[in-house]
C-alpha positions in Angstrom: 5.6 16.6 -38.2 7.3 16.9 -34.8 6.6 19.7 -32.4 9.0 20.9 -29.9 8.3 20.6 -26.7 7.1 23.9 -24.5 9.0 24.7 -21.2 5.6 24.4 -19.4 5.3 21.0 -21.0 8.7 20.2 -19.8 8.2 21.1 -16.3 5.3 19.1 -16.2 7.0 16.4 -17.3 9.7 16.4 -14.9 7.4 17.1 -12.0 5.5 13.3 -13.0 8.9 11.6 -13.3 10.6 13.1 -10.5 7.4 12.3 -7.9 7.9 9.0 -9.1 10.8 8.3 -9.0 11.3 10.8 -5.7 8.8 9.4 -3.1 11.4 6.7 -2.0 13.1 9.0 0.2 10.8 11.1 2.2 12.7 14.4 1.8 12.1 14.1 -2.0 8.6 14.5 -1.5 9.1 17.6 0.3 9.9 19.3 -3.2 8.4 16.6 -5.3 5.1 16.9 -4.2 5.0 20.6 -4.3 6.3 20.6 -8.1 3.5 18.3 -9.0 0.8 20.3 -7.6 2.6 23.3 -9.4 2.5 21.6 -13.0 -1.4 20.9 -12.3 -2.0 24.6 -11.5 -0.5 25.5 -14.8 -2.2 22.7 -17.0 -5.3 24.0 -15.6 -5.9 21.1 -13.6 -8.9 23.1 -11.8 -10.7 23.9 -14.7 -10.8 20.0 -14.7 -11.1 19.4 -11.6 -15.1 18.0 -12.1 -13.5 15.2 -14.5 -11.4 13.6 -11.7 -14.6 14.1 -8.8 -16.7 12.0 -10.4 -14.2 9.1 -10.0 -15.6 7.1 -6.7 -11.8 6.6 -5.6 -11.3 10.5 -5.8 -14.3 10.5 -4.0 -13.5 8.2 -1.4 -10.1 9.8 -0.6 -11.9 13.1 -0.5 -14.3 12.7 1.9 -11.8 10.4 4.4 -9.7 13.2 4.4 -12.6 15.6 5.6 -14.0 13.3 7.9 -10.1 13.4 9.5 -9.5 17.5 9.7 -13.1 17.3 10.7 -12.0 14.7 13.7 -9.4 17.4 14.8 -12.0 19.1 16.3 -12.6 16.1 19.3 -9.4 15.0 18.5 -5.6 16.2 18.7 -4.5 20.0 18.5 -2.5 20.4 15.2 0.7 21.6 17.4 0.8 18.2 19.6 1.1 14.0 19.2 3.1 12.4 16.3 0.1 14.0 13.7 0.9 10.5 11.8 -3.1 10.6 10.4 -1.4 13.2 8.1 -0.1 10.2 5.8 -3.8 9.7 4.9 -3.8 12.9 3.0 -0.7 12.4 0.6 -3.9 9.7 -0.7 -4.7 13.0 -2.3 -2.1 13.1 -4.9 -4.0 11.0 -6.8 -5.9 14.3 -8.4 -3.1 15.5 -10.0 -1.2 12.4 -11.0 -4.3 11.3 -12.8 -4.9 15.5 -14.1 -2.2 15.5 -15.4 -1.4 12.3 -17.5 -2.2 11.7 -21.1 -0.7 9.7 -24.1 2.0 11.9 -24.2 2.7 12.1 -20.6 2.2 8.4 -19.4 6.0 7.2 -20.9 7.5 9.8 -19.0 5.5 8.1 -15.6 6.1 4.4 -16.8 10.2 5.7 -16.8 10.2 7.3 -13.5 8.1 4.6 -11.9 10.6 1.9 -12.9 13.7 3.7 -12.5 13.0 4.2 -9.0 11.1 0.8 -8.5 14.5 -0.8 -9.8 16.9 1.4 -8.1 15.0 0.6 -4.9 15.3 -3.1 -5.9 18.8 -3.2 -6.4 19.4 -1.4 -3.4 17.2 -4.3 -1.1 18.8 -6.7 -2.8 22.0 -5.4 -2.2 21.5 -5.2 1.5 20.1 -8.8 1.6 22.9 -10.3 -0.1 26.3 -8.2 0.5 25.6 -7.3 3.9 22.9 -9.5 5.4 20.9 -6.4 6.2 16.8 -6.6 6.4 15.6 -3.0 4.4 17.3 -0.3 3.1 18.7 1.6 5.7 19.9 4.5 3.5 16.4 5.3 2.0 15.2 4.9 6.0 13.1 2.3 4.0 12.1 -1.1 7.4 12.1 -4.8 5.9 8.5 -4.4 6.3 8.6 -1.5 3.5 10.7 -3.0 1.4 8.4 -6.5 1.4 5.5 -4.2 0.7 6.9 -3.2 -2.6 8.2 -6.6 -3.6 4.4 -7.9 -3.3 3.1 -4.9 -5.0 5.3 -5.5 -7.8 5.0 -9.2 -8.3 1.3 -8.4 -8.4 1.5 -6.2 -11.2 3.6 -8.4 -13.1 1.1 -11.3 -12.6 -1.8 -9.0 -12.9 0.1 -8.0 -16.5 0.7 -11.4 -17.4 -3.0 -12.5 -17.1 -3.8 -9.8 -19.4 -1.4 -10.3 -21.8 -1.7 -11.5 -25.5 2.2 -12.2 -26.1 2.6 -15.7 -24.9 5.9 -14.6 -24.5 5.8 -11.5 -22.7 3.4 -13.2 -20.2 6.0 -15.9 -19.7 8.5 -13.1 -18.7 6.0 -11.3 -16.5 5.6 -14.3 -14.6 9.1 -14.9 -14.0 9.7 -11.2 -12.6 6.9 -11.9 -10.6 8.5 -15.3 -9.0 12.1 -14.0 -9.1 10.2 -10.8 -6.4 8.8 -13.5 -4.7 11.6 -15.4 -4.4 13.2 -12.3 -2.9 10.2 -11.3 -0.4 10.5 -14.9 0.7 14.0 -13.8 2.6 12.4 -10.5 3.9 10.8 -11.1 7.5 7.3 -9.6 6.6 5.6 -13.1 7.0 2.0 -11.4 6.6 2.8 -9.0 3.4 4.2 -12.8 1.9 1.0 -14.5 2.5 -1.2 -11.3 1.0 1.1 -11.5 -2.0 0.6 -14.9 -2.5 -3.3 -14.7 -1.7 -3.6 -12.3 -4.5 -2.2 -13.6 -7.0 -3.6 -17.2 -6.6 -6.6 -14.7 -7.0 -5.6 -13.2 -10.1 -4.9 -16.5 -11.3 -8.4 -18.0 -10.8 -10.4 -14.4 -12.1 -8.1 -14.9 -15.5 -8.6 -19.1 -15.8 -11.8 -20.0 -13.8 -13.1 -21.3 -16.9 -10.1 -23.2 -18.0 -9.5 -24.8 -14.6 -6.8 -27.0 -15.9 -4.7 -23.6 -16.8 -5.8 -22.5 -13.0 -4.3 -25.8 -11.8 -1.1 -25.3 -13.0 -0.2 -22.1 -12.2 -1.5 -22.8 -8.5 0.6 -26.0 -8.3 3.4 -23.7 -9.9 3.2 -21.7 -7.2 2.7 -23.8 -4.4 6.3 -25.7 -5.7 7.7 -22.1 -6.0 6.7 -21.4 -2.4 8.0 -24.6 -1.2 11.2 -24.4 -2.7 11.6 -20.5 -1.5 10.1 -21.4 2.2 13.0 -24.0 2.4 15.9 -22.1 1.4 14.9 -19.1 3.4 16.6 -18.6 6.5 14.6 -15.3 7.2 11.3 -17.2 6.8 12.0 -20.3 8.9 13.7 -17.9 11.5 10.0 -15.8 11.4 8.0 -19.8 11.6 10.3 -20.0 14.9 9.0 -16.4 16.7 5.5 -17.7 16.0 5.9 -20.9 17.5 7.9 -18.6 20.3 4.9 -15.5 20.3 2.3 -18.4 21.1 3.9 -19.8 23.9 4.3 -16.7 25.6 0.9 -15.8 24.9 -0.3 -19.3 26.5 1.8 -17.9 29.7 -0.3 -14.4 29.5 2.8 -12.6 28.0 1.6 -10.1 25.2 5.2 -9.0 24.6 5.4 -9.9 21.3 5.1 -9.5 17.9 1.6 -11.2 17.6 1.1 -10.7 21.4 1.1 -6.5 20.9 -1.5 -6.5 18.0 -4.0 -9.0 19.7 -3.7 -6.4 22.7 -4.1 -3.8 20.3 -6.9 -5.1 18.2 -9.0 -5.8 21.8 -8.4 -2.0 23.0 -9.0 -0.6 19.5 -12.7 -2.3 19.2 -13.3 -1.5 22.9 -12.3 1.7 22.4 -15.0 1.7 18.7 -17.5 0.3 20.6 -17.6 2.8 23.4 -18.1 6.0 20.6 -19.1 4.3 17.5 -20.1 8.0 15.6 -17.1 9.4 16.4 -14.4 7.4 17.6 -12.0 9.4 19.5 -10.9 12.4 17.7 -8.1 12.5 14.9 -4.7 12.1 16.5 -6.2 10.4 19.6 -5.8 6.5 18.8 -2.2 6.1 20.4 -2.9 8.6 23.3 -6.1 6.2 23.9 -3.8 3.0 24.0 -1.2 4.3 26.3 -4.0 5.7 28.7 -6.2 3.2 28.7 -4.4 0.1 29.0 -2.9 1.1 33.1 -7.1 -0.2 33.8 -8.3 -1.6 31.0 -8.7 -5.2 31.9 -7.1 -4.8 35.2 -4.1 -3.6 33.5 -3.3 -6.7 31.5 -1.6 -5.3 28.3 0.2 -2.2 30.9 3.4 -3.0 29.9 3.3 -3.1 26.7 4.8 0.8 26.1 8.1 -0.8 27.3 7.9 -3.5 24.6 7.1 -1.6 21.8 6.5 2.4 21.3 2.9 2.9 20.6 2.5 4.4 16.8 -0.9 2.6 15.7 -3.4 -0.4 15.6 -1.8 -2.3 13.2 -4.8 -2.6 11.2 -6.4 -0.2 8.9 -10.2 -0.3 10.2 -9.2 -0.4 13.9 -6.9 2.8 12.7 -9.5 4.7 11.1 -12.5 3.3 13.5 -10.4 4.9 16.2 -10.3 8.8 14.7 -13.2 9.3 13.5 -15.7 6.1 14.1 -18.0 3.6 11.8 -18.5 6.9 9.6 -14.5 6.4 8.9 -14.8 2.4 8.8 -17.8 2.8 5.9 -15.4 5.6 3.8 -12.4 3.2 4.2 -14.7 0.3 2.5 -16.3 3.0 -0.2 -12.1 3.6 -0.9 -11.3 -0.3 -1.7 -14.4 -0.4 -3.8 -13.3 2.9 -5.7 -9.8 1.6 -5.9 -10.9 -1.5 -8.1 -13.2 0.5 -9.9 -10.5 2.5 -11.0 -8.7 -0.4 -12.9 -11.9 -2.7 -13.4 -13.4 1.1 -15.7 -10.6 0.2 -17.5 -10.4 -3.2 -18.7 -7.8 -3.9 -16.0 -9.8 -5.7 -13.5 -7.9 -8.9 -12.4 -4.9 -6.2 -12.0 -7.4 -4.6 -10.0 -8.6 -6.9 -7.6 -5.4 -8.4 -7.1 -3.7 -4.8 -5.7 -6.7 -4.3 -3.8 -7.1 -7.4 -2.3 -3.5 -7.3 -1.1 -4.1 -3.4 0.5 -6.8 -5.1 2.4 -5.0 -8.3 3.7 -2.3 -6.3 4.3 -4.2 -4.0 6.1 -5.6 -6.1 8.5 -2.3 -6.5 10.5 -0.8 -3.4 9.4 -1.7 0.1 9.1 -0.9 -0.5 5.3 -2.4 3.1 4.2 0.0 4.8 6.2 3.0 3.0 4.9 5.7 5.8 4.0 5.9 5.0 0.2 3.3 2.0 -0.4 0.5 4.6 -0.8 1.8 6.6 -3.2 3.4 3.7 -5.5 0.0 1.9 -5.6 -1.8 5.2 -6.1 0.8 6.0 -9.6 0.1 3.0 -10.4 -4.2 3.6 -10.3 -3.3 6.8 -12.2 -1.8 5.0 -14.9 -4.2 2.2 -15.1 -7.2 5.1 -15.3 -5.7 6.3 -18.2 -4.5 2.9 -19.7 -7.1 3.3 -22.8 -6.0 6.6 -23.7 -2.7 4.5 -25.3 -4.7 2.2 -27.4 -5.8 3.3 -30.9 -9.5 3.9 -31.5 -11.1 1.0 -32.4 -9.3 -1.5 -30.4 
């Protein structure tokens, strides 16, 4: 017998699809977010709020964001800087995304997730091929961005495909996930390329590590793939060249570029962790440091880097995090990757899992991935739904 829907219900369910498909433009979260938090207030959500605590990823993002608004007491006054550590706490819409989903709920997520995911898509691709443009300028969406969620989403749809029982929908999977390779392969975010192809060769190995000749094929699949895609890239053999061009000028003592700036960042971030350990330098601080520390540090060696590039952060999640709020922070981040497998290993989606994960913290390591405008809160819908998967299955299976 079907029920009609309540207006509550409705609400709710237009507050998951619009967050979903809404966080690719920034001012969208400015009434997404609220509506979301809205529809958990009125399903209760803190009557249930001890369900989603004891999850160690709620956990995680719960006590890094304390440790930060308790950093802003050595650190930046809430009125002054760029206040870009306030990216960190948009981890938190986790809670209610995970709240608020149940069997009924979770096809209304899946829509909104890939009607912006494709949307998005079509728009990159658009760019790349009518105009010759790197991004999405219209969405305010950098190539680096828009690689980001090309690797995310080829890892799902490897991650899928390895947990797949159609032969035939696993086939498919893997050919989405090429076909975004394929595309990420003329974006210019060389790192984001190689974590994407990292963690799926990983992915690959966790699902046939006992059938090694499987394992073989896909990896010498993908190898070809990468070959083929390397060669008719223009963007990627252009991005070879400014390595082969950023370690020249480095071998002249010129830091002025793309590799160049994050070595000099990376030596002034641990410097800087070394010197206060407990509490790094206040929450807010990390780019004041930089600027301010660089006119001695090292008689001055990396002074001139301001002029090259603005300073925004450490390009690198630990450094990032070491640099607010100390080894405290550092230990929290590594307690958050560990709660972010969890999350989908709990739930018989492990190799999807470690493969996402794995790619947050290679990506990380170069960029300051968790701050990435959108790539937090796609990954984190994605953990919702995969926390929930077994609430789709029948009982029994």
């Amino acid at each position: 017998m079907q029920t009609s829907i309540t207006r509550q219900e409705l609400f709710i369910r237009f507050a998951l699809v619009l967050v979903c498909a809404g966080f690719w433009r920034g001012e969208v979260n400015l009434l997404s977010i609220p509506l979301l938090v809205i529809a958990w207030l009125m399903d209760g959500g803190l009557s249930r709020l001890n369900q989603a605590l004891k999850v160690p990823l709620v956990q995680a993002i719960l006590l890094l964001c304390a440790l930060l608004l308790i950093g802003l007491s050595w650190g930046e006054w809430l009125d002054s800087g760029r206040m870009k550590w306030v990216k960190y706490l948009t981890l938190l819409i986790l809670v209610p995304l995970y709240s608020l989903l149940n069997k009924e709920r979770i096809p209304w997520m899946i829509g909104g997730l890939a009607a912006g995911y494709v949307i998005v898509l079509g728009l990159g691709i658009y760019q790349w091929l009518a105009i010759g443009e790197q991004g999405i300028p219209l969405l305010k969406m950098s190539y680096l961005s828009f690689s980001a969620m090309l690797g995310a989403g080829a890892i799902v749809s490897a991650g899928l495909a390895c947990v797949s029982r159609s032969v035939m929908l696993g086939i498919v999977l893997w050919i989405v996930a090429l076909a975004l390779i394929f595309v990420q392969f003329h974006q210019y975010g060389r790192v984001l390329l190689l974590a994407t192809l990292i963690a799926i060769v990983f992915q690959a190995y966790l699902r046939y590590k006992i059938d090694i000749r499987k394992f073989a094929v896909i990896f010498i699949t993908l190898l070809t793939a990468a070959g083929i895609f390397a060669y008719s890239s223009p963007a990627f053999q252009e991005r070879l060249l400014l390595v082969k061009s950023d370690i020249e000028l480095l071998q002249q003592g010129n830091y002025s570029s793309s590799l160049g700036y994050r070595l000099a960042m990376w030596d002034v971030g641990l410097h800087a962790i070394a010197e206060r350990p407990l509490t790094g330098y206040g929450t807010g601080m990390p780019e004041r440091y930089f600027d301010t520390a660089i006119v001695t540090y090292k008689n001055g060696l990396y002074k001139d880097l301001p002029a090259f590039q603005k300073t925004a952060h450490y390009h690198n999640d630990w450094i990032e995090i070491g640099m607010h709020v100390g080894v405290p922070g550092m230990l929290i981040l590594l307690f958050l990757y560990w709660g972010w497998y969890r999350a989908f290993e709990k739930n018989g989606l492990g190799i999807l899992g470690a493969g996402l994960v794995s790619y947050i913290v290679l990506a990380g390591l170069t960029d300051a991935f968790l701050i990435f405008s959108r790539m937090p809160l796609l990954l984190l819908a994605i953990t919702a739904l995969a926390m929930v998967w077994q609430q789709q299955k029948p009982k029994g299976t």
